[in-house]
C-alpha positions in Angstrom: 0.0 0.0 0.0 1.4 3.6 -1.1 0.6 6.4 1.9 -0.7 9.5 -0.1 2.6 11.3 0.7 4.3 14.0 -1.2 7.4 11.8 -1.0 5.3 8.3 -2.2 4.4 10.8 -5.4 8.0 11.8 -6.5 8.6 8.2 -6.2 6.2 7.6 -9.1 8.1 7.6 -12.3 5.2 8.3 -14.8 4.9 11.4 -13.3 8.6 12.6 -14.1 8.2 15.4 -10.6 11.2 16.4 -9.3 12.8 17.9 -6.0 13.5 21.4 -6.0 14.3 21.6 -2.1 17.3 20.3 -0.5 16.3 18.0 2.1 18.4 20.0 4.5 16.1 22.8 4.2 13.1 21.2 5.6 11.3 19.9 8.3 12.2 15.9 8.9 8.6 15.4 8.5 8.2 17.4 5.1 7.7 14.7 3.1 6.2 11.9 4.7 3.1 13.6 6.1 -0.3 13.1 4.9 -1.8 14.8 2.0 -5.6 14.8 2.2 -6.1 16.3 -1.4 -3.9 18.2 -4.9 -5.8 21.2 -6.0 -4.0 24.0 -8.4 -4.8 27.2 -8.2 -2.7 30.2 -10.3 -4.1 33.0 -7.2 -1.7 35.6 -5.8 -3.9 34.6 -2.3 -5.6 31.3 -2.8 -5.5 30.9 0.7 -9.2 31.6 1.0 -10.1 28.4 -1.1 -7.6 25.9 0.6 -7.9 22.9 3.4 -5.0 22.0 5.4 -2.3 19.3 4.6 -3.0 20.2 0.8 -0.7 20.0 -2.0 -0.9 23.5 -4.4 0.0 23.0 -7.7 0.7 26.3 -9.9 2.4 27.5 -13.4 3.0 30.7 -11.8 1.4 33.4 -13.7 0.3 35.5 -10.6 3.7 36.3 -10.9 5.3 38.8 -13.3 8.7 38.0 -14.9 9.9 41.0 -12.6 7.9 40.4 -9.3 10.1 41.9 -6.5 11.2 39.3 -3.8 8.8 40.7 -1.0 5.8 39.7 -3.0 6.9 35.9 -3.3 8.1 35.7 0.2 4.6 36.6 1.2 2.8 34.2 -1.1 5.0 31.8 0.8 4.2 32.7 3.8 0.3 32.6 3.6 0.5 29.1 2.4 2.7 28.2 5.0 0.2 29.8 7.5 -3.0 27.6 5.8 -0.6 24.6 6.9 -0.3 23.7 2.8 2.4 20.3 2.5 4.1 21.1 -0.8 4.2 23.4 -4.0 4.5 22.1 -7.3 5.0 24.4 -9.8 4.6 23.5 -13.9 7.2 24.4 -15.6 7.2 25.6 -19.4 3.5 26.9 -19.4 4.3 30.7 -18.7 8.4 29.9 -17.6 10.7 27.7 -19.0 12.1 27.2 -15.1 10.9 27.7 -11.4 11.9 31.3 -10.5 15.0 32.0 -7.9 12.6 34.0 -5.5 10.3 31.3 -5.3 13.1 28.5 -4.3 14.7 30.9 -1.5 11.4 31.8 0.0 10.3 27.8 0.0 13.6 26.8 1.3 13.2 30.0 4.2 9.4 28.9 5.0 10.3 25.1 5.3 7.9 24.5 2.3 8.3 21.5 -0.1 8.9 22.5 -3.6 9.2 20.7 -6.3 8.9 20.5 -10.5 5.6 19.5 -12.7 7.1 19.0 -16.2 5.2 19.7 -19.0 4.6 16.8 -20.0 2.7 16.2 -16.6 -1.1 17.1 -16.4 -1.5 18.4 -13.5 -4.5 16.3 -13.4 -2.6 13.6 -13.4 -0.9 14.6 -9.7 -3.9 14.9 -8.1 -5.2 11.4 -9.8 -2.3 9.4 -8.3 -3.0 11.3 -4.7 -6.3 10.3 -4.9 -5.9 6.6 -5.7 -3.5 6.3 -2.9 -5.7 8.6 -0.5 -8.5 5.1 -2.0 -6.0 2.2 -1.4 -4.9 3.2 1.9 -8.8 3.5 2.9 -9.5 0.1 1.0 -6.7 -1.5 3.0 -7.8 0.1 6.1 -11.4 -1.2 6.0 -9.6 -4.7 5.1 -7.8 -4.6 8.2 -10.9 -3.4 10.4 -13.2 -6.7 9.0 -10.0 -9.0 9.6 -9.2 -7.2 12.8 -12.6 -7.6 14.5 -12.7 -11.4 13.0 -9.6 -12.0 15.1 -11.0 -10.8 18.0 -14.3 -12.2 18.1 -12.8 -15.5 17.4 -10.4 -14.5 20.5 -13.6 -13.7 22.4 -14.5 -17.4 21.8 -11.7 -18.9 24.0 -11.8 -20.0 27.8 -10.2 -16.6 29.1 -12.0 -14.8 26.6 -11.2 -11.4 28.3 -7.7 -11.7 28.6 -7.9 -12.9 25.3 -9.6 -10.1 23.4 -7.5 -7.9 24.9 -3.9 -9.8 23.8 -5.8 -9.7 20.6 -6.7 -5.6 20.7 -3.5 -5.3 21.6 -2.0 -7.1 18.5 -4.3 -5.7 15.9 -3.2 -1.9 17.0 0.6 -2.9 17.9 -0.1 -1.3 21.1 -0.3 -1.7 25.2 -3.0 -2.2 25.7 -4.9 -3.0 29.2 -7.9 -4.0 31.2 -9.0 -2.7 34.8 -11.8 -3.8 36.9 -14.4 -2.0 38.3 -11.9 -1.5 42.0 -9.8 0.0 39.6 -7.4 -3.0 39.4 -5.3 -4.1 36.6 -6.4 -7.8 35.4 -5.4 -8.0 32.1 -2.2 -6.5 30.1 -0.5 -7.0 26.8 1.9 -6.8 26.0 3.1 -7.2 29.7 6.8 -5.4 29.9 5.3 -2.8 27.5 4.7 -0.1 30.4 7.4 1.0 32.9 6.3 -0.3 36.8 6.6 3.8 37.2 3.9 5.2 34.9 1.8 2.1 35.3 1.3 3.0 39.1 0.4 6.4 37.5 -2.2 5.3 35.4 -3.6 3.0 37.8 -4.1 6.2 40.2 -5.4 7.5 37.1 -7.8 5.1 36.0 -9.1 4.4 39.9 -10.4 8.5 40.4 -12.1 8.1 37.1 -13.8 5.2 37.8 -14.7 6.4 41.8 -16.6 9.2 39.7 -18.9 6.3 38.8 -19.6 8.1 35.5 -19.6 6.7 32.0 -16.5 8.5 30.4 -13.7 8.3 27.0 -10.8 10.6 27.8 -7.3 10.9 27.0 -4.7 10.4 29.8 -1.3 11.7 29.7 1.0 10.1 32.3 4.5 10.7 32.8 5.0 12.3 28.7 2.8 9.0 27.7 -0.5 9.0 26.4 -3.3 6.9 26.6 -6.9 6.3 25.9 -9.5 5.4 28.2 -13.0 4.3 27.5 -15.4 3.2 30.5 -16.9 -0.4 30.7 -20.5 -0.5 31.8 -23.2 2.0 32.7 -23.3 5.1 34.7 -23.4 4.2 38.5 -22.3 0.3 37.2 -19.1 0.8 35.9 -17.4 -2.7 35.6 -14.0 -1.4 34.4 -12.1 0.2 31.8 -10.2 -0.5 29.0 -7.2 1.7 28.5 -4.8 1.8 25.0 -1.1 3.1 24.7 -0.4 6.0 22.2 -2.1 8.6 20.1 -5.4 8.8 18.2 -6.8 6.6 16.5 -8.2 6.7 13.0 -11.8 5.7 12.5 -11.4 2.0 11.2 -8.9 2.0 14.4 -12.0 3.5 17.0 -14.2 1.1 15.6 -12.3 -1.5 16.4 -11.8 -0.7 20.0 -15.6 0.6 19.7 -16.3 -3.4 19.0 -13.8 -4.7 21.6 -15.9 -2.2 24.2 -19.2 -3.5 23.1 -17.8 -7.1 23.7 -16.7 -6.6 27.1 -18.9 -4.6 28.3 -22.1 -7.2 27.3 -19.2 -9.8 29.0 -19.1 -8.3 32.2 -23.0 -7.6 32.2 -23.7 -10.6 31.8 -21.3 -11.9 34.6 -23.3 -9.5 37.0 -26.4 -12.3 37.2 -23.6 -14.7 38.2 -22.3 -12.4 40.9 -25.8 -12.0 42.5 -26.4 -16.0 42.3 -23.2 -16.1 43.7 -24.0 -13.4 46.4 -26.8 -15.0 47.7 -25.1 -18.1 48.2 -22.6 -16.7 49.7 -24.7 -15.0 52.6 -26.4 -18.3 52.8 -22.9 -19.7 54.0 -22.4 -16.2 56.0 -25.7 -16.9 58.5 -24.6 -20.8 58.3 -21.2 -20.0 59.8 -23.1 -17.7 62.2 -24.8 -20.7 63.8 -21.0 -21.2 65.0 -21.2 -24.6 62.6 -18.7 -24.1 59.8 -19.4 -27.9 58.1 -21.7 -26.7 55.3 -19.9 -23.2 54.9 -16.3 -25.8 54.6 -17.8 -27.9 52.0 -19.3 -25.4 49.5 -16.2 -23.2 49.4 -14.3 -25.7 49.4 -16.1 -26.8 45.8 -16.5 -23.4 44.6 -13.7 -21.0 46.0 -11.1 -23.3 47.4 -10.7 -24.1 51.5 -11.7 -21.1 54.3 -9.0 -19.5 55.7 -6.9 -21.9 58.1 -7.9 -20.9 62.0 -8.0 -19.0 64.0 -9.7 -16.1 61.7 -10.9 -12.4 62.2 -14.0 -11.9 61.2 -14.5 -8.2 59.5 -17.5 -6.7 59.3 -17.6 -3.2 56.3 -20.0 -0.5 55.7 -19.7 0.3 52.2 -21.2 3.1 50.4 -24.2 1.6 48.1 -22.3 3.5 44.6 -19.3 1.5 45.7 -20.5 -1.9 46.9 -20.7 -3.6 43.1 -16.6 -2.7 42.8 -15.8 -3.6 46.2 -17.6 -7.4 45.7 -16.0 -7.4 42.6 -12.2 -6.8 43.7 -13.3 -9.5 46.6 -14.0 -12.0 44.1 -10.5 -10.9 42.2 -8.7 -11.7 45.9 -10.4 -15.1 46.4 -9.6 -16.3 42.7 -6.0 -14.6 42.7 -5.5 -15.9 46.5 -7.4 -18.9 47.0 -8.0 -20.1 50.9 -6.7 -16.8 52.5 -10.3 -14.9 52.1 -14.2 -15.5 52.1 -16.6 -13.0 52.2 -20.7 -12.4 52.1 -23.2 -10.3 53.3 -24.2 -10.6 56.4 -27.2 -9.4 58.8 -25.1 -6.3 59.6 -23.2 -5.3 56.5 -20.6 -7.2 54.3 -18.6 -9.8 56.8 -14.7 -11.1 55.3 -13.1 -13.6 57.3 -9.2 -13.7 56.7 -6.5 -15.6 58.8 -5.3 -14.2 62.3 -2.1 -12.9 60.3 -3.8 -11.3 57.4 -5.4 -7.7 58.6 -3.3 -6.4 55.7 -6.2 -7.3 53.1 -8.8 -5.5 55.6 -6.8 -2.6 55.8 -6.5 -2.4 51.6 -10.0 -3.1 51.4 -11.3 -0.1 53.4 -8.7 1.9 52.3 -9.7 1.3 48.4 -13.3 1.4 48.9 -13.1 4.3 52.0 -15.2 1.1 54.4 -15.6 1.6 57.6 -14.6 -1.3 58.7 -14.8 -3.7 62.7 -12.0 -6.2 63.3 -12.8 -9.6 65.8 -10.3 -10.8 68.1 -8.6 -13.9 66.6 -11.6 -16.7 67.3 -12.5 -20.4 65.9 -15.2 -21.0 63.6 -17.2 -22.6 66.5 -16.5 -18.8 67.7 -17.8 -17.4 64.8 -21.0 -15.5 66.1 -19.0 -14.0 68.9 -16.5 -13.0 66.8 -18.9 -11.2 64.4 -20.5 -9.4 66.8 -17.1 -8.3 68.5 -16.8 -6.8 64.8 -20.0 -5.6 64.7 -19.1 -3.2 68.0 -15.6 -2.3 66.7 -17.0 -1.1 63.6 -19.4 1.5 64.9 -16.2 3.2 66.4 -14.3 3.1 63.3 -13.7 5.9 60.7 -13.9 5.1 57.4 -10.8 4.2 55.9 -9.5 3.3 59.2 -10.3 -0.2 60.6 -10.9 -0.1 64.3 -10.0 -3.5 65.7 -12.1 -4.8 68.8 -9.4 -5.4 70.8 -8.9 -1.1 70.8 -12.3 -1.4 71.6 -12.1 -3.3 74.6 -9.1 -1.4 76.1 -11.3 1.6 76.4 -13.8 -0.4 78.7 -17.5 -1.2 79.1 -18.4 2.3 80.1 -16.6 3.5 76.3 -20.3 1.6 74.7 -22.1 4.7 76.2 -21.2 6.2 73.3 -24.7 5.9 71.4 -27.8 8.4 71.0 -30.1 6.1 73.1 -27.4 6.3 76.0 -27.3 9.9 76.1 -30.9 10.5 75.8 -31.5 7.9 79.1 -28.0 10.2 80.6 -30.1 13.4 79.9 -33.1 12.1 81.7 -31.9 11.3 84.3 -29.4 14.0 85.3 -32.2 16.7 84.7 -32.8 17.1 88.3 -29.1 18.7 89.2 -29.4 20.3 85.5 -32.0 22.3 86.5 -30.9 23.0 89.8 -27.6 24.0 88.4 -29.1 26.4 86.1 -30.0 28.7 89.6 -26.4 28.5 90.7 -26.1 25.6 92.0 -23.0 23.3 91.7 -24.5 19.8 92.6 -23.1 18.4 89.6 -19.4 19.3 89.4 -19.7 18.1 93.1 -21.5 15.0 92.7 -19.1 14.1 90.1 -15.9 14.8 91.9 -17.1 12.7 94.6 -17.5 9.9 92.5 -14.4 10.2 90.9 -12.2 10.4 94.5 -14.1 7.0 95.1 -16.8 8.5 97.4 -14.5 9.6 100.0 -16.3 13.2 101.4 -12.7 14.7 102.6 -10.8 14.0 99.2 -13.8 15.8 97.2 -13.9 19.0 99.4 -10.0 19.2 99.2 -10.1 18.7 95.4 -12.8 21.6 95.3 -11.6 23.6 97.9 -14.8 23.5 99.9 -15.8 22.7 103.4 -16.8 19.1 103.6 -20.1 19.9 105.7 -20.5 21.4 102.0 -19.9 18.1 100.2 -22.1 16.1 102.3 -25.2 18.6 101.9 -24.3 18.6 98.3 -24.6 14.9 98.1 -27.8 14.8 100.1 -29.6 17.0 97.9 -28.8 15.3 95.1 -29.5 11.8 96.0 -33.0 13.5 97.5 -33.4 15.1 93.9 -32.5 11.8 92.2 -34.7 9.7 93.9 -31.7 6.8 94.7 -29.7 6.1 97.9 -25.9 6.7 97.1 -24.7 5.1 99.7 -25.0 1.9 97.7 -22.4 0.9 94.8 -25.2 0.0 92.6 -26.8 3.5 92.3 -23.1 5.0 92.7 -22.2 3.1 89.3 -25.5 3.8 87.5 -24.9 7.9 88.3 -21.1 7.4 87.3 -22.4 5.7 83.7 -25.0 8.4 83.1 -21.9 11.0 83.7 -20.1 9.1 81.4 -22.5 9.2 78.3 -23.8 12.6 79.0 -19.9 13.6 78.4 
């Protein structure tokens, strides 16, 4: 196939055209790029009637046999503005050669020029452009129809993702590479193609745009290389993206990819039914383990998923935000395939429950800081543990952040009293330190008193010398309150239920 190229037509002989320039004089590129059509025009300015990458062909008659320098240089100029590729000018219709002026200001301006002989119609320049502008389309289609039979026929096989896109990636002699809806890389080709450098670039890249949850084709550039992105899936149900090394693409080359997009995305639609025949089974085994009898739960993941994780095991328990749940179930499934026996995972009565080994809070940790989870850790427990264990998780996670696993064992070293920490505990506080409250709110000081007493363990001397009071004035203080309250504080029982209601009120 001949590129329509100003240098593919000096190379054809029946058209006897011949290089003015010296090479030296232009751009690297002067020859070599594309020429959309050849058009001749004899115009001092036939700018006006021009498309870029053009060849102009002209005998040269806006030019008198004395034309000054200045007015050549500018007729130079203006086509080297319009972005015209090359000049032929036909020689021996109005001048037996190509005049000086012309050849300095081409050779200034960068501009291609070369000779039409007589003998060659002009017609017969812009015929050979044409029919090479026609093959290389010809060819192009060709390649599209056997391009997209490759890859449906690649589509066919048992990894048919991975390989349509070893396929893609063939077909445009590109990287070329596959991310899931997490944002993770699962399929790549050629595999050394992309430095480890700009591929953690693009991967950051690729994860914002698909945390945007909308459908989207951009153009990346990371680290001086460009890439191409197009989204797999619909908007709020991404299930990936599929991102392609280098510049644009030409149409035959978009509708390529366009088919290879179409493919994958109907792929991983499809798989979605799957994932919610396989969700449900999965919470099955999630309430069956709960039972604290992990026989059933052993067997079926042991035929689907590979062996649970070897005991003892954390259980996790993970609020995750309903636009993100899809991804984070997906890059799940990725661990338990990639990782088999280190992981299973379901929903659970409370929110989405993983159970990894005692030694693996690293994959918790990933997973909420991927999917911004908040996320409860168990103590280290046996399956026969198991509901314990959850709801140990269940507690740690309502003091997590998210992003930042909280671990029950942090939990627990804060004590009993740190569970006050709830709306229902501080409404019942409010109650039922109203009486001093609105005693207070006269002057009063029964609370700051009551609660110094309680904390220097009910001793009426240590409270009055913390406060600096008489302690005649701590025991009235006391008395009034426990008349207000309604309790005898002389017994540890109302002493620790005052002390809790302190606690959550704070």
């Amino acid at each position: 196939m001949t590129d329509p190229t100003l240098r593919a037509l000096l190379s054809r002989r029946e058209l006897h055209l011949r290089l003015e320039s010296d090479l030296d004089d232009l751009p690297s590129d002067a020859l070599d790029a594309p020429l959309r059509w050849v058009h001749s025009s004899d115009l001092l300015d036939p700018t006006p009637f021009l498309a870029d990458d053009l060849l102009l062909l002209t005998t040269g008659t806006q030019f008198a046999p004395d034309a000054p320098r200045d007015t050549v240089t500018a007729y130079v100029s203006r086509l080297r503005t319009r972005g015209v590729r090359g000049l032929g000018f036909g020689t021996e219709v109005v001048r037996d050669g190509i005049p000086t002026h012309l050849i300095e200001a081409c050779a200034a301006h960068g501009i291609p020029l070369f000779e039409v002989p007589y003998r060659t119609p002009f017609i017969a320049v812009a015929r050979a452009n044409a029919e090479a502008i026609a093959a290389q389309s010809y060819a192009r289609r060709t390649w599209a129809l056997d391009a997209q039979r490759a890859i449906s026929l690649a589509a066919l096989r048992p990894d048919g993702l991975g390989a349509t896109v070893a396929e893609l990636a063939r077909q445009l002699d590109t990287w070329v590479g596959m991310f899931d809806a997490a944002g993770v890389l699962t399929q790549r080709h050629p595999v050394e193609a992309i430095s480890p450098d700009v591929l953690a670039s693009l991967t950051d890249e690729v994860g914002s745009v698909l945390r945007r949850g909308v459908r989207a084709g951009s153009t990346l550039d990371v680290a001086g290389t460009r890439f191409t992105l197009q989204t797999l899936g619909r908007g709020g149900h991404l299930r990936g993206a599929i991102v392609i090394a280098g510049g644009d693409l030409d149409l035959e080359g978009r509708g390529v990819v366009t088919s290879v997009i179409a493919m994958a995305g109907l792929a991983l639609e499809q798989n979605v039914g799957l994932g919610r025949a396989r969700g449900a089974l999965r919470a099955g085994l999630v309430h069956s383990l709960l039972s604290d009898d992990p026989s059933l739960a052993r067997r079926v993941s042991r035929e689907l998923w590979g062996a649970l994780p070897t005991p003892p095991v954390v259980v996790a328990v993970a609020d995750v935000a309903s636009a993100r749940l899809d991804a984070a179930v997906d890059w799940l499934e990725l661990a338990v395939t990639e990782h088999r026996g280190t992981l299973f995972h379901g929903r659970g009565p409370d929110g989405l429950v993983l159970v990894v080994g005692a030694d693996d809070t690293a994959t918790l940790r990933t997973f909420a800081d991927l999917f911004d989870a908040a996320v409860g850790i168990s103590l280290p427990a046996p399956y026969t543990a198991f509901a314990a264990a959850h709801a140990q998780a269940v507690t740690a996670r309502r003091y997590g952040e998210r992003g930042m696993p909280r671990t029950f064992g942090d939990v627990a070293a804060r004590g009993i009293l740190s569970q006050l920490d709830t709306d229902e505990a501080r409404a019942l506080a409010a109650a039922r330190l109203a009486p001093l409250r609105e005693h207070d709110a006269a002057g009063g000081q029964l609370l700051t008193t009551v609660r110094t007493w309680l904390e220097n363990d009910a001793r009426i001397d240590a409270a009055a010398s913390a406060l600096g009071i008489h302690r005649h004035t701590v025991r009235a203080r006391v008395a009034q309150a426990q008349s207000l309250l309604g309790v005898d504080l002389s017994s540890f029982p109302a002493r620790a239920e005052l002390w809790a209601a302190l606690v959550a009120a704070d």
